[in-house]
C-alpha angles and dihedrals in degrees: 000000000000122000101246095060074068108043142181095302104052087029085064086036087056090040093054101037090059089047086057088056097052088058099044077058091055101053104085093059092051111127089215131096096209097063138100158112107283114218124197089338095319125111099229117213131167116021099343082055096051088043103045102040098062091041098065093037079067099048091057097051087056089051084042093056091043093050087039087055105031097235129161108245100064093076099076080044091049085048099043093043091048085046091053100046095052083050086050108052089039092054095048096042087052095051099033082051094137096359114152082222092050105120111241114285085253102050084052092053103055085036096052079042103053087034097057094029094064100028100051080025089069101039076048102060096031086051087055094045100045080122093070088035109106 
């Protein structure tokens, strides 16, 4: 599939999803205690940390390649990713209401923005070009 049946915009998606991925991986062997991958609202650490995280960086290299290649079934994953990060956001926001460790209103913002406007962007687009997907 050409690149152009792609275009700027899931090619970005691909490229920062991947990223994403790169950094999930990352997250058992942070120093930090703060840190973690955080899973349906809730910051991981220990074993669910070393677990989850790569998981789901797995997840999103699988999601990168399909975007990457067009193919169809990335579309239910797409779906399914968009759907979890709403859920997510949504469920940490709820339980870190008020939290010292709660990042600033306007850090949350951008990040629920970006969060929610690549993840439900690129089930967006790949939903409107299932035509193009093989």
């Amino acid at each position: 599939m050409p690149d152009k049946a792609r275009g700027p915009i899931l090619t970005t998606f691909a490229v920062l999803f991947l990223i994403l991925a790169l950094s999930n991986f990352s997250k058992p062997f942070h120093l930090d205690p703060k840190a973690g991958f955080v899973f349906f609202g809730m910051k991981t650490h220990g074993i669910a940390n070393v677990i989850l995280a790569p998981v789901f960086g797995l997840i999103l290299i699988v999601y990168a390649v399909g975007i990457w290649r067009m193919r169809r079934w990335v579309l239910p994953i797409a779906i399914a990713y968009a759907a979890y990060v709403i859920l997510n956001l949504l469920l940490y926001s709820i339980r870190n209401t008020g939290s010292p460790n709660q990042p600033s209103s306007l850090f949350m913002i951008g990040y629920i923005v970006i969060a929610i406007g690549v993840s439900s962007g690129s089930a967006i687009l790949l939903y409107r070009r299932q035509s193009q997907l093989v």
